[in-house]
DSSP file (Angstrom, degrees, kcal/mol; ACC not computed):
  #  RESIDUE AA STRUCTURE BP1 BP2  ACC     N-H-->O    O-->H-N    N-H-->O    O-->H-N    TCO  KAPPA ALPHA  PHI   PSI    X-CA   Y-CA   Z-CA
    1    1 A X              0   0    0      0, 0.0    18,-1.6     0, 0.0     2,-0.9   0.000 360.0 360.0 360.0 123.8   85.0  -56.3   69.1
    2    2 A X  E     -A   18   0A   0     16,-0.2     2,-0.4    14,-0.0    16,-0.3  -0.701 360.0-153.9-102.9 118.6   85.2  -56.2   65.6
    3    3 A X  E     -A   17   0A   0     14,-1.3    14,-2.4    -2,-0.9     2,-0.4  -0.638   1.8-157.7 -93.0 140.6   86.2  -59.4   63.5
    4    4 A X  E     -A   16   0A   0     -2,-0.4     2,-0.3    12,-0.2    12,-0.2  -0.769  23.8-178.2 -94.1 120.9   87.9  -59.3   59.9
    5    5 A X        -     0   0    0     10,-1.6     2,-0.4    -2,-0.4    70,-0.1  -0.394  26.8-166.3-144.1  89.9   87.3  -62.6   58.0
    6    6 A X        -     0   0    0     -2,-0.3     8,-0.2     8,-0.1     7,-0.1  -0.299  23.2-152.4 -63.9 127.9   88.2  -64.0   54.7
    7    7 A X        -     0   0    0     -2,-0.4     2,-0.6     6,-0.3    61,-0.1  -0.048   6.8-144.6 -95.9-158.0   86.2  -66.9   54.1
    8    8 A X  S    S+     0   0    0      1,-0.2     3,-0.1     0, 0.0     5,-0.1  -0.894  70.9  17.8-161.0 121.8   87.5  -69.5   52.0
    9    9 A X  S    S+     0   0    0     -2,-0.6     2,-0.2     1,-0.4    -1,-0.2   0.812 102.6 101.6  88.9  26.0   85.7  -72.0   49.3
   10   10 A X  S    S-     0   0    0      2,-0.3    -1,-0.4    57,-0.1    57,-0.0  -0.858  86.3-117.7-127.9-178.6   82.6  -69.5   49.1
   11   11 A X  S    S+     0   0    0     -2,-0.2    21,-0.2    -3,-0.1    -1,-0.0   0.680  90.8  93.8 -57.3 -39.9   81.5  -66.6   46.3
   12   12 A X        -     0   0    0      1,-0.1    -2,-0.3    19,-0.1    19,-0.3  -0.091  59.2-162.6 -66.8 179.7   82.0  -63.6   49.6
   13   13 A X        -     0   0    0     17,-1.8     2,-0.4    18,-0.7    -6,-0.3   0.636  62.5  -0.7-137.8 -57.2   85.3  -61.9   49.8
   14   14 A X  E     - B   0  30A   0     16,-0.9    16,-4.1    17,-0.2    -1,-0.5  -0.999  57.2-156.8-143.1 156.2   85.4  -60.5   53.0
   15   15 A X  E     - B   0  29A   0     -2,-0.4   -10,-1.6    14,-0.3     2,-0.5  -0.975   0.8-168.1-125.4 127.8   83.2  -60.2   56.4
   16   16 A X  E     -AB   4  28A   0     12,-3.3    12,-3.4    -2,-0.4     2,-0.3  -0.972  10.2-173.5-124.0 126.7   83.2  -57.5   59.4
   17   17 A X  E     -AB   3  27A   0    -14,-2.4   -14,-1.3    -2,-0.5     2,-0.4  -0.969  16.8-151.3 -97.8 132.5   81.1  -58.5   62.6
   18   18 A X  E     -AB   2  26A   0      8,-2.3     8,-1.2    -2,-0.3     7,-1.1  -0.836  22.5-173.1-107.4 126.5   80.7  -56.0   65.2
   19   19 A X  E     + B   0  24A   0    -18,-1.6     2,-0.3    -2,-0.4     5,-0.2  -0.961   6.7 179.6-131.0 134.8   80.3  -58.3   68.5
   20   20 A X  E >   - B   0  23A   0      3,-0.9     3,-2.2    -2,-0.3    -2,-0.0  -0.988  67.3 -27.3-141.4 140.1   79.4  -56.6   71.9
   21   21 A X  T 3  S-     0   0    0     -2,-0.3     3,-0.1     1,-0.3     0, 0.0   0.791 129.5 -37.6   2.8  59.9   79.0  -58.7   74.8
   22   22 A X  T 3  S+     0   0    0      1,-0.2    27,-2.3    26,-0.1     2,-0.3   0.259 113.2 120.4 117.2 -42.8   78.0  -61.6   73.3
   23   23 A X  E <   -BC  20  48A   0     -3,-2.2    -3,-0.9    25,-0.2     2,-0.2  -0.723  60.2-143.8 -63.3  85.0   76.1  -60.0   70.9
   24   24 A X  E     +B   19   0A   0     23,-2.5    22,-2.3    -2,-0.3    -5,-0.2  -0.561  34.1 165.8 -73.9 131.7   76.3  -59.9   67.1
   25   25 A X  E     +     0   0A   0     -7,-1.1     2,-0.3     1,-0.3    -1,-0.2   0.507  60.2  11.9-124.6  -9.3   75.2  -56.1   66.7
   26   26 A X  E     -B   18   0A   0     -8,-1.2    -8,-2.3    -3,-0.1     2,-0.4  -0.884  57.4-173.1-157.8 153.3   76.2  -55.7   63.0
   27   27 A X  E     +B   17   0A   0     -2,-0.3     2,-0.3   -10,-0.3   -10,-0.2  -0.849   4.6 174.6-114.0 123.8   77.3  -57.6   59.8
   28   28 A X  E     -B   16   0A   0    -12,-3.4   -12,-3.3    -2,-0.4     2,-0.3  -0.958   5.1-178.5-145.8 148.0   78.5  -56.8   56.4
   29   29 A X  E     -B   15   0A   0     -2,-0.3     2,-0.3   -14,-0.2   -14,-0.3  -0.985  15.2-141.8-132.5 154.6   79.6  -59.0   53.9
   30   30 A X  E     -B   14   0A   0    -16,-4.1   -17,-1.8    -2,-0.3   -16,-0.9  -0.941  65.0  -2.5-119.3 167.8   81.0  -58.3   50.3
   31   31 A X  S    S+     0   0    0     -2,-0.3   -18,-0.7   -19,-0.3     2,-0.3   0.593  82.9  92.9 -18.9-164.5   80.3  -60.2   47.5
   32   32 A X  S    S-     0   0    0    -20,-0.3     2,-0.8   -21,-0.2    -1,-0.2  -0.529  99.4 -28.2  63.5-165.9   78.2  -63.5   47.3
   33   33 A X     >  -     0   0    0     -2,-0.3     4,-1.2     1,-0.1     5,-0.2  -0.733  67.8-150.9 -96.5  99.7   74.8  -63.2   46.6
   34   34 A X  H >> S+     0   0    0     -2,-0.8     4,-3.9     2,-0.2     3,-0.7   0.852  86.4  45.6  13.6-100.2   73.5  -59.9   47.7
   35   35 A X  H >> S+     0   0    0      1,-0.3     3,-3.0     2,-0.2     4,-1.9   0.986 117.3  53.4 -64.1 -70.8   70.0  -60.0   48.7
   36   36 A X  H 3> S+     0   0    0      1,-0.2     4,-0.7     2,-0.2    -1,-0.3   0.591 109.0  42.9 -57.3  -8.1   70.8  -63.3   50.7
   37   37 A X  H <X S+     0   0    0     -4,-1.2     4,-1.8    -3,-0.7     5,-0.3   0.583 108.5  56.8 -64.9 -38.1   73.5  -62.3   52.6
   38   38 A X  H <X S+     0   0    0     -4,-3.9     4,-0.8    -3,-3.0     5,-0.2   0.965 106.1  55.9 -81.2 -32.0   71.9  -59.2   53.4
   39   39 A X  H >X S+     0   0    0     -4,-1.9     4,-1.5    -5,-0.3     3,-0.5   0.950 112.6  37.7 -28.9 -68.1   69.0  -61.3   54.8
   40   40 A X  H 3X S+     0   0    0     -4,-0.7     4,-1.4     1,-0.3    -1,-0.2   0.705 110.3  56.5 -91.2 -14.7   70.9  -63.3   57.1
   41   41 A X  H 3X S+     0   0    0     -4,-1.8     4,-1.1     1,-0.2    -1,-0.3   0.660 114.5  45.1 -82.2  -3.5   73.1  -60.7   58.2
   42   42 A X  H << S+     0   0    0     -4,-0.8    -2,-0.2    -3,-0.5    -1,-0.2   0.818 111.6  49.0 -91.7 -40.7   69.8  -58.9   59.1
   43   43 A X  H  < S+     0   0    0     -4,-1.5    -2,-0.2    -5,-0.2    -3,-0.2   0.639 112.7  48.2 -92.5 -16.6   68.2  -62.0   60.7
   44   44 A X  H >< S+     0   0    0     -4,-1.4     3,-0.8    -5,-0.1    -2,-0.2   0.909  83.9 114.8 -80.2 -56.0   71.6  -62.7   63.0
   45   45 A X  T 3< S+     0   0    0     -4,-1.1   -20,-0.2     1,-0.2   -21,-0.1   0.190  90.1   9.8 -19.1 133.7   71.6  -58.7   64.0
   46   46 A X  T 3  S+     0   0    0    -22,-2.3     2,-0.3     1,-0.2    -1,-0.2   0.549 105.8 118.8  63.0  28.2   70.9  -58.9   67.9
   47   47 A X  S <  S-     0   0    0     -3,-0.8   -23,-2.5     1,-0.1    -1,-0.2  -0.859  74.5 -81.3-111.0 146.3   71.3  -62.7   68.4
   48   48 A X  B  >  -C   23   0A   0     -2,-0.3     4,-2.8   -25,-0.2   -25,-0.2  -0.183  27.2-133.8 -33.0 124.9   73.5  -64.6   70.4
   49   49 A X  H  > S+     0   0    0    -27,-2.3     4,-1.7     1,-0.2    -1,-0.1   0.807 111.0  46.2 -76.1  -8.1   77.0  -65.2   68.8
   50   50 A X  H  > S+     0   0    0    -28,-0.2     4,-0.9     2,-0.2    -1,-0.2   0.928 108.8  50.6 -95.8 -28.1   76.4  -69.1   70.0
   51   51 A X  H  > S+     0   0    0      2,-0.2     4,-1.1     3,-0.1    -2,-0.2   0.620 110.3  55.7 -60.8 -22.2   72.9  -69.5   68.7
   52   52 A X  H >X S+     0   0    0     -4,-2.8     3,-1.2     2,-0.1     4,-1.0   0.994 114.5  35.8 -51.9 -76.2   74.3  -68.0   65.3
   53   53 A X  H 3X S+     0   0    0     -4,-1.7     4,-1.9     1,-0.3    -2,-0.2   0.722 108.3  58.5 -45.2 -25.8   76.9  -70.6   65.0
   54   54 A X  H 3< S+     0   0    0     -4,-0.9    -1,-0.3     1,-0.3    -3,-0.1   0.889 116.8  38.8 -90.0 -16.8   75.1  -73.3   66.3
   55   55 A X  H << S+     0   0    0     -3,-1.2    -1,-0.3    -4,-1.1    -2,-0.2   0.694 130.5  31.1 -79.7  -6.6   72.1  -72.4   62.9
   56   56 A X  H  < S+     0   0    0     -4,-1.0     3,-0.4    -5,-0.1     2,-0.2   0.703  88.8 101.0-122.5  -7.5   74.6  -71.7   60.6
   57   57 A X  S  < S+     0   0    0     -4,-1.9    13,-0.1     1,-0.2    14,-0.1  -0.612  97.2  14.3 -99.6 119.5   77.9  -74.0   61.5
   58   58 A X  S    S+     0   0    0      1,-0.3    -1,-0.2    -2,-0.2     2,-0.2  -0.059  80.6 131.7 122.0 -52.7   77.5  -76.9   58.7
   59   59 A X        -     0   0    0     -3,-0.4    11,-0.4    -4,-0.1    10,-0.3  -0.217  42.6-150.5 -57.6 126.0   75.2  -76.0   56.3
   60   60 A X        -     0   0    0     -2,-0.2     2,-0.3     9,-0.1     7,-0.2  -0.408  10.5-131.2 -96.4 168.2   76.5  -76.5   52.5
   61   61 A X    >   -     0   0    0      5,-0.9     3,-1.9     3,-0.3     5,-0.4  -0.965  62.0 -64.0-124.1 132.8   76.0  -75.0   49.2
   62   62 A X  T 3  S-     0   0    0     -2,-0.3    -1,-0.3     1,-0.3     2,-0.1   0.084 115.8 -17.3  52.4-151.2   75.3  -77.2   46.4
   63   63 A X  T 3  S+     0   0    0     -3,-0.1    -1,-0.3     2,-0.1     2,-0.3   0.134 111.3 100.3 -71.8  15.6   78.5  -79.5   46.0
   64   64 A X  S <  S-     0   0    0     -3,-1.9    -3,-0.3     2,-0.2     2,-0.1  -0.772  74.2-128.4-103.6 167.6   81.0  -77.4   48.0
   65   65 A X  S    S+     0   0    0     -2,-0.3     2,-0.3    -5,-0.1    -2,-0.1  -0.153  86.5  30.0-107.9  58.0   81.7  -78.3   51.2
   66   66 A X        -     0   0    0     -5,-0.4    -5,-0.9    -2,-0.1     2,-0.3  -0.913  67.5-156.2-175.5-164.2   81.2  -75.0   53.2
   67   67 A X    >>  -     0   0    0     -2,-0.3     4,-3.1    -7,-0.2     3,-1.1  -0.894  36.5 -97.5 173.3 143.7   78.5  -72.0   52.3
   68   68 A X  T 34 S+     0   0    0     -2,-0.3     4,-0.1     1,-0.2    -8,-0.1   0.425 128.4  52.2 -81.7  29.1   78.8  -68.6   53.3
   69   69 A X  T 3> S+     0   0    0    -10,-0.3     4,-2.6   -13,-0.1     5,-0.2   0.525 108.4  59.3-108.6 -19.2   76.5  -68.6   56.3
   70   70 A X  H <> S+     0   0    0     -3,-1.1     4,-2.3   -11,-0.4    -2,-0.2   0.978 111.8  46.9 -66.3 -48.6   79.2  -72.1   57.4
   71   71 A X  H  X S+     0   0    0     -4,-3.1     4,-2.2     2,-0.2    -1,-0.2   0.745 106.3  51.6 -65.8 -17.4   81.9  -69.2   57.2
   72   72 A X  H  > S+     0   0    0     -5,-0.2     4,-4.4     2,-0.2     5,-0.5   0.944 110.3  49.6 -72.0 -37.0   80.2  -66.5   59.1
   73   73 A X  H  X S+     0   0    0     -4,-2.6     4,-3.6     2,-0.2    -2,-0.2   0.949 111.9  47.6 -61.5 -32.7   79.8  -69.0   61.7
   74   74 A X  H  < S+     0   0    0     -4,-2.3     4,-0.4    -5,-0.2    -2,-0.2   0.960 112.8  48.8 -31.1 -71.1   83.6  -69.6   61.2
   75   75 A X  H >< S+     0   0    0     -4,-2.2     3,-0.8     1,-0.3     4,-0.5   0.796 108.2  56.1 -66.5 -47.7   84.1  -65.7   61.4
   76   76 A X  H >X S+     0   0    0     -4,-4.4     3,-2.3     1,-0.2     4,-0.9   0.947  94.3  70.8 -84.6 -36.5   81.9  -66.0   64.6
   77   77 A X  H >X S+     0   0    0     -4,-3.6     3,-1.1    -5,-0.5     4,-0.9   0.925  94.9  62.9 -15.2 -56.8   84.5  -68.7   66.4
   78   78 A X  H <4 S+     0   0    0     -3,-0.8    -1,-0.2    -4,-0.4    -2,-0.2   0.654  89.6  50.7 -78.4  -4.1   86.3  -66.3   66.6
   79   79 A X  H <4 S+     0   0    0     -3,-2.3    -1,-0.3    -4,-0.5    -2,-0.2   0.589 114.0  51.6 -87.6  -7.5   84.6  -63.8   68.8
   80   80 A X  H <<        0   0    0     -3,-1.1    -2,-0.2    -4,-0.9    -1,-0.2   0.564 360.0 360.0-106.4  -9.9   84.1  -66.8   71.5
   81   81 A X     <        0   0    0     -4,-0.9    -1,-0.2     0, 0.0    -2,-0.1   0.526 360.0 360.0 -65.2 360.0   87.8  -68.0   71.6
């Protein structure tokens, strides 16, 4: 399954997850901050899509009330509806 996801109140622009039973097996995100994105989309590769959300669902940046690892876990909701 692949999911398309605009996130909303962060610096990224869009995200595609490739999910396979369960399975985050790739991430890409454009814009936001690079190097850290490509990190965590690196460090999710070949986890559980519910042990993803459950590190990433929550976590802020600075004075907004969301971050883009809060929206991948958004983006990842949807592969578990």
């Amino acid at each position: 399954m692949t999911i398309r996801y605009s996130p909303k109140g962060v610096c990224s622009r869009q995200m595609t997850i490739e999910v396979e039973g369960g399975v985050i097996r790739s991430v890409e995100i454009e814009g936001g901050c690079s190097g850290n994105l490509q990190g965590i989309s690196r460090l999710i590769e070949g986890m559980k899509v519910e042990d993803a959300v459950e590190r990433m669902e929550g976590i802020r940046c600075g004075f907004k009330a969301t971050s883009c690892p809060d929206q991948l876990a958004h983006a990842l909701r949807q592969a578990m509806a």
